[in-house]
C-alpha positions, 0 to 999 in steps of 0.5 A: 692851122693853115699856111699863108699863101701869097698872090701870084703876082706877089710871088713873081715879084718875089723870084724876081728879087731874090737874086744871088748875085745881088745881096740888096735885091735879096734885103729888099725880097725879105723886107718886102716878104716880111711886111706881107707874111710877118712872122710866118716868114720869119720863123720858116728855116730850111730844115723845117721846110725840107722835112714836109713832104708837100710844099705851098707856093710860099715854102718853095719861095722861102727855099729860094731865098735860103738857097740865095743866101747860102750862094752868096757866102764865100764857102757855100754849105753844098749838102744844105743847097743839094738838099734845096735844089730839087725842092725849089718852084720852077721859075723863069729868074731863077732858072736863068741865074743857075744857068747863067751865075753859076761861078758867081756861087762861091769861089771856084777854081778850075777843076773844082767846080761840082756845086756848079755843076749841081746848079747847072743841071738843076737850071737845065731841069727848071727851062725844060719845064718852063718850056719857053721857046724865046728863053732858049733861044735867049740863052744859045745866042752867039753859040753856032755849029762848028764848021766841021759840024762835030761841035759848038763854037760860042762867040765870047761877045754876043753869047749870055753863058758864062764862057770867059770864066774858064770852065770849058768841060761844064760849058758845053755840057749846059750847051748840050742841055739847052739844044738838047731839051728845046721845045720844037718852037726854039728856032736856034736850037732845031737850027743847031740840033739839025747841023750837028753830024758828028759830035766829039765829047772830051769830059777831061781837063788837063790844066797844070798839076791837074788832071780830072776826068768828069761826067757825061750825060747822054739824055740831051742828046736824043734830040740831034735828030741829025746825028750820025757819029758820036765820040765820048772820052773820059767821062767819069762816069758815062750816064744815061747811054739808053738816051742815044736809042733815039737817035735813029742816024747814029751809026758810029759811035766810040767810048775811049776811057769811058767809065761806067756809074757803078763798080764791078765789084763793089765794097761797102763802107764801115757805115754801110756794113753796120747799116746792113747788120742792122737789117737795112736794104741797101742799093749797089754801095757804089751808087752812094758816093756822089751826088747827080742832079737828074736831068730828066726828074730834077731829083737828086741822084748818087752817083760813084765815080769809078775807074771800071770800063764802059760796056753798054751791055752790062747790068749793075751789079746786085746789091752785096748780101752778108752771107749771114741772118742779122741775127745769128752769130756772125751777126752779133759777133760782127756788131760788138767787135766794131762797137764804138764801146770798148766794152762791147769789143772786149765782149764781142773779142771773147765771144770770137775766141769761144768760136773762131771758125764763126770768127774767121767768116766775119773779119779776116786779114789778107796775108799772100804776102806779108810784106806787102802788107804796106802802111796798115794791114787789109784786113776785111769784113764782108764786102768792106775793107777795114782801114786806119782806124776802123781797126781797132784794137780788138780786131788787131788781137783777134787777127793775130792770135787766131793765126799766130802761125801765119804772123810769126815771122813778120819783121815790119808793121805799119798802121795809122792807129788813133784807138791803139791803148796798148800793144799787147798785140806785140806778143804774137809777133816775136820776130818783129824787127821794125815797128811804125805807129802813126797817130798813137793818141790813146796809148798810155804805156809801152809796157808790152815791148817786153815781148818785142825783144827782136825789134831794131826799129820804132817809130810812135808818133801821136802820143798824147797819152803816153808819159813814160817809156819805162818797158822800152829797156826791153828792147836790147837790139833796138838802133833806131828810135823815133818819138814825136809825142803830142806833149814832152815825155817825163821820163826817158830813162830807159833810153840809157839802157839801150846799149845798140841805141844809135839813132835818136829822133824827137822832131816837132817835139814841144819840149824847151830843153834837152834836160830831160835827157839821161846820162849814158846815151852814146849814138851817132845821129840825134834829131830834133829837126821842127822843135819849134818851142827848143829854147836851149840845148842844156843837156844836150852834153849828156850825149856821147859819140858811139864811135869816137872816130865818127863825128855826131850829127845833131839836126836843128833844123827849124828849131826856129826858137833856139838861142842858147846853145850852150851844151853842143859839143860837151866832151865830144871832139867831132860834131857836125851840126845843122842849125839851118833856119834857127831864126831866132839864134843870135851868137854861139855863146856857150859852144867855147865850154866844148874844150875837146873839140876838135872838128866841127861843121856848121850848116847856118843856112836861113839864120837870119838873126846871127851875129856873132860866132867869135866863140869859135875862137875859144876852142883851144883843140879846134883842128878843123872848122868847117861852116856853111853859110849860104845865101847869109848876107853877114857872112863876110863879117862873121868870117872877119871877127874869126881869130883862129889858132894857127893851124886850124884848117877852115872850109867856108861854103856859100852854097848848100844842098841838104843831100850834101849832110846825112842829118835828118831822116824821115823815121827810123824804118827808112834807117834800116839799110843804113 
C-alpha cells in the first residue's frame, strides 16, 4: 500500500502554517492537511511515525505539527519532542521558530532551560543544511564584535535572537553557531568570524540561590579562521574540543573548571547492571545520563554531565566489564538477589549462603569505617553502587550474616527502606543502639526487636503495614521512640511496658484522639507535632511526668484541627505546652479538670481563632503561669478575662523564638546527646 504524498508547494504552504507560537496558524495547517490528505492524516501519530525507519515528505510534516502541538502546552513532554526533533524535514519556518521561539515552548525560568537548548541546537542543524546566506545574515543583525574583540555585543533593538528574555549563556551559544556554520556568501558573519581574536566563553550562571555550569560545544568555532586566544570556563561538559585543530592562529588557549563528557570512573545504574547480565553491550554508562542534539548530524546524542577535570589528551574510559560469564554462578546469583520477585531473592539469597565466597564477588558492603556508613549503607555490585531501595531485604541478610563479625559492633543504622517486610536483619547486630527507618511501607510486624535488646533509639516512618508494636516490649533499654505511620496504629500496648521510655513522637499522625494510648506511660517529652486530623486530647491524661520536678512538654504544634483540650495536664502539677498554630482552638475548655497543676506554660503562637482562656482561672493550685502569646492581636483581651488567685505569678511574653522551648525533635537519633 502506498503513502500519500503532497505537492511541494502543498508542503511549503504547510511548514509555513504550522507555527508554535501561533495555535490558529496550526487549526488552519491541519484543517487545510485534512481536506487534502483525509484520514491519512488523521490517523498518523508520532509513535507510529517514529518506529519507521524512513519517512516521506508527508510523515516529517505530520512530525511538524506533533512537535507544534506539544510546544504549545504549558509542560511540554520533552522525551516525545527529543524523540521528533532530529526526525523532522529541513525547512526555512521551522528553523527560524527553533532559533528564534524557543522560550515561547513551555515555561522557562532561569537557569532551567535544557528543552531549549535542545531546540536551539537542533535549528542550528536545520540553517546549516538549508545553507541560505541571507537567512544568516537575517538572524545575526544587530550582533557586532566587542570592542576588545574577545566577544559579541548584540543590540536589543535591531537583533531578531530572543536576547530580552534573560538567557544569556544559550544566547551566545546560538550566536556561535550562527557565525560559526555560515556559508562563506554571509557577508555578516565572515565580517564577525574575521573580527574575533580572542574569545572568552563563561558557560555558568550565578543568579540568586543558583548556580549551574552548562555545555560548551567547540564545533562552531573551527571557522574564526582569526582566532588567536580562546578562554572556556565552567563548561559542563567541554565537547567537541578536536574542533579547535582548525583553527590554525590559535595559540592560547585555557580551560578553568572545564569538565570532560564522560566519567573517570565510571559506575553503572541498577538498569544498566541488569542489562548488562543480560548480555547487553553497553557504551561507557556515563554517556547515558543527558541528552545532546549534535550539531554537526542533528542526531540525538547522550551526554553525562560530571565533575571530572578537562584534559584534551585523555580517551574515554572502556566500557566496565562484569568480570563473570552471563551464564556462570555469579551471573544467576546476581540476577535472583535483584529480582523484582521475592521469591526469586529468597532463591538467589539460599543460593549465595550455599557459596559465599561466589556471593562476595557479586555484592559487597563497604565497611572501612561503619560509622561513616551515613543515611543507608554503600553497598555495591560490579560497577554499580546499590542505593535506597535498590537494597532489598535479601541483600540486607545476605551482607550482614555473611560478615556478622565485622557488624556486630554497629551502634547506628539508617536506611530508606520501602521493600523492608520485616527486621529479621535485627539479629546480626546485637549491639545496635539507634535504629532509623525511613519509608517502611511493607513491614507488618516488629516481632524480631526481640534480638535488639541494646537498642536506646527507634525511629519508623512510613508504615502502612504495620498495626501493632506487640514485640517492641523487647526493648527494655529503649528512650526514645519515634512513629510516624501512614494509618493510626491499633494497639500501643507495649509502650507501657517500657519502663526507660522517655521521649515519644507521633507527628503527622492521622489519628483524632489520644484514646489509643496505654496507661502507665511516664516520660518527660511527648510529640504530635503536624497531627493535622487531632481533633481531641482525650487520653492525653494517661501520660505521667518521669520526674516529678521536671515539667512534661507537650508539642501541638500544627495540630491545626485541635479544639478540645479537654485531658492536658491530668494529675500532673508541671506542663509545658506548645500549641502554636492550632488554628482551629477557640477556648481551653476542659484544661480547669488539671486540679494538680501547679505550673504551666503556654506558647499560643498563630492561634488565630482563641477566644477565651478563663479556664485558667480554675486551677485552684496554679503557682505559676507562664503564656506567650505573640503577635496575637486579642491578646489584651484575653489577659483581662484572667481572674487569678492571689499569689500566682504570671509571665506574659509577646515575642517567641521556637529555640526558646525544647519541644519538638527531628527523631529520636538527634535525641541521643540529650
Amino acid at each position: 500500500m502506498s503513502r500519500p504524498t503532497l505537492a511541494q508547494e502543498q508542503i511549503k504552504r504547510l511548514e509555513q502554517l504550522c507555527r508554535w507560537d501561533e495555535p490558529a496558524l496550526i487549526a488552519q495547517g491541519n484543517a487545510l492537511a485534512e481536506s487534502l490528505l483525509g484520514q491519512a492524516w488523521i490517523d498518523r501519530c508520532a509513535d507510529e511515525l517514529l518506529a519507521q525507519s524512513t519517512r516521506n515528505d508527508m510523515e516529517s510534516l505530520k512530525l511538524n505539527f506533533q512537535l507544534a502541538e506539544e510546544l504549545q502546552r504549558d509542560e511540554p513532554d520533552h522525551q516525545k519532542c527529543l524523540r521528533i526533533l532530529p526526525k523532522l524535514r529541513t525547512n526555512p519556518t521551522l528553523a527560524r521558530q527553533l532559533l528564534l521561539d524557543w522560550p515561547r515552548a513551555g515555561s522557562y525560568t532561569p537557569p532551567s532551560y535544557d528543552l531549549g537548548w535542545h531546540l536551539v541546537n537542533a535549528g542550528l542543524y536545520q540553517l546549516q543544511q538549508l545553507g541560505d546566506p541571507s537567512l544568516f545574515d537575517d538572524l545575526l543583525e544587530g550582533i557586532e564584535v566587542s570592542p576588545q574583540a574577545d566577544g559579541f555585543v548584540i543590540d536589543p533593538e535591531r537583533c531578531l535572537l530572543p536576547v530580552a528574555e534573560g538567557f544569556e549563556i544559550l544566547i551566545q551559544h546560538e550566536i556561535r553557531g550562527i557565525v560559526g556554520f555560515a556559508p562563506a556568501s554571509s557577508e555578516r558573519a565572515v565580517r564577525l568570524r574575521s573580527g574575533m581574536k580572542r574569545l572568552t566563553i563563561d558557560a555558568r550562571y550565578d543568579g540568586y540561590k543558583w548556580e549551574r555550569e552548562f555545555p560548551v560545544d567547540c564545533n562552531p568555532l573551527a571557522n574564526f579562521d582569526k582566532l588567536s586566544s580562546l578562554e572556556v570556563c565552567h563548561a559542563l561538559p567541554l565537547l567537541n574540543w578536536s574542533a579547535l585543530d582548525h583553527c590554525d592562529r590559535l595559540q592560547d588557549t585555557s580551560f578553568t573548571n572545564c569538565h570532560l563528557p564522560w566519567t573517570k570512573k565510571p559506575n553503572w545504574n541498577l538498569r544498566e547492571l541488569r542489562a548488562a547480565l543480560d548480555g547487553q553491550e553497553l557504551l561507557p554508562p556515563s554517556w547515558a545520563p543527558d541528552d545532546y542534539i549534535c550539531l554537526e548530524t542533528g542526531r540525538r546524542l547522550y551526554i553525562s554531565r560530571r565533575y571530572d577535570g578537562f584534559d584534551a589528551a585523555a580517551e574515554p574510559p572502556a566500557p566496565p566489564e562484569l568480570g563473570f560469564a552471563t551464564d556462570s554462578l555469579e551471573a544467576r546469583m546476581l540476577r535472583r538477589l535483584l529480582s523484582g520477585r521475592r521469591a526469586q531473592r529468597r532463591d538467589g539469597l539460599a543460593l549465595a549462603r550455599t557459596h559465599p565466597d561466589t556471593s562476595r564477588r557479586v555484592i559487597w558492603a563497604e565497611v572501612d569505617r561503619l560509622e561513616d556508613w551515613g543515611y543507608f549503607p554503600r553497598f555495591k555490585a560490579p560497577h554499580t553502587p546499590l542505593v535506597r531501595n535498590e537494597i532489598n531485604e535479601e541483600i540486607l541478610e545476605l551482607v550482614l550474616a555473611r560478615d556478622a563479625e565485622t557488624f556486630a559492633g554497629l551502634e547506628t543504622f539508617r536506611m530508606e527502606c520501602p521493600w523492608l517486610e520485616s527486621l529479621d536483619f535485627l539479629q546480626f547486630l546485637p549491639n545496635l543502639r539507634a535504629l532509623e527507618l525511613k519509608s517502611c511501607a511493607a513491614l507488618e510486624n516488629v516481632s524480631a526487636f526481640e534480638f535488639a535488646k541494646n537498642l536506646r533509639h527507634l525511629d519508623l516512618s512510613g508504615t502502612a503495614a504495620l498495626r501493632s508494636l506487640a514485640g517492641l516490649e523487647s526493648c527494655q533499654a529503649l528512650l526514645s521512640c519515634r512513629l510516624t505511620p501512614d494509618q493510626p496504629l491499633d494497639d500501643l500496648r507495649a509502650l507501657a511496658s517500657l519502663d526507660e521510655l522517655r521521649r515519644l513522637a507521633f507527628p503527622w499522625n492521622t489519628f483524632t484522639d489520644l484514646k489509643g494510648l496505654p496507661h502507665g506511660l511516664r516520660l518527660d517529652r511527648f510529640d504530635l507535632n503536624d497531627c493535622r486530623s487531632l481533633e481531641r486530647l482525650a487520653g492525653i491524661e494517661r501520660i505521667q511526668a518521669s520526674d516529678a520536678r521536671q515539667p512534661l512538654r507537650v508539642n501541638l504544634r500544627d495540630c491545626t484541627q485541635l479544639r478540645d483540650v479537654t485531658g492536658l495536664g491530668g494529675e500532673l502539677t508541671n506542663v509545658h505546652v506548645n500549641l502554636a498554630n492550632c488554628s482551629s482552638l477557640v477556648t481551653l475548655s476542659g484544661l480547669e479538670q488539671a486540679k494538680n497543676l501547679e505550673k504551666l506554660l503556654l506558647i499560643f503562637v498563630g492561634c488565630d481563632a482563641l477566644e477565651d482562656i478563663s479556664a485558667l482561672n480554675h486551677l485552684p493550685k496554679l503557682r505559676k503561669l507562664h503564656l506567650n502569646l505573640a503577635d496575637l492581636d486579642q491578646a489584651p483581651t484575653l489577659i483581662d478575662r484572667l481572674t487569678l488567685g492571689e499569689g500566682v505569678k504570671v509571665v506574659v511574653e509577646e515575642r517567641f523564638s521556637f529555640r526558646q522551648y525544647p519541644f519538638a525533635s527531628s527523631g529520636p537519633i538527634a535525641w541521643d546527646g540529650d
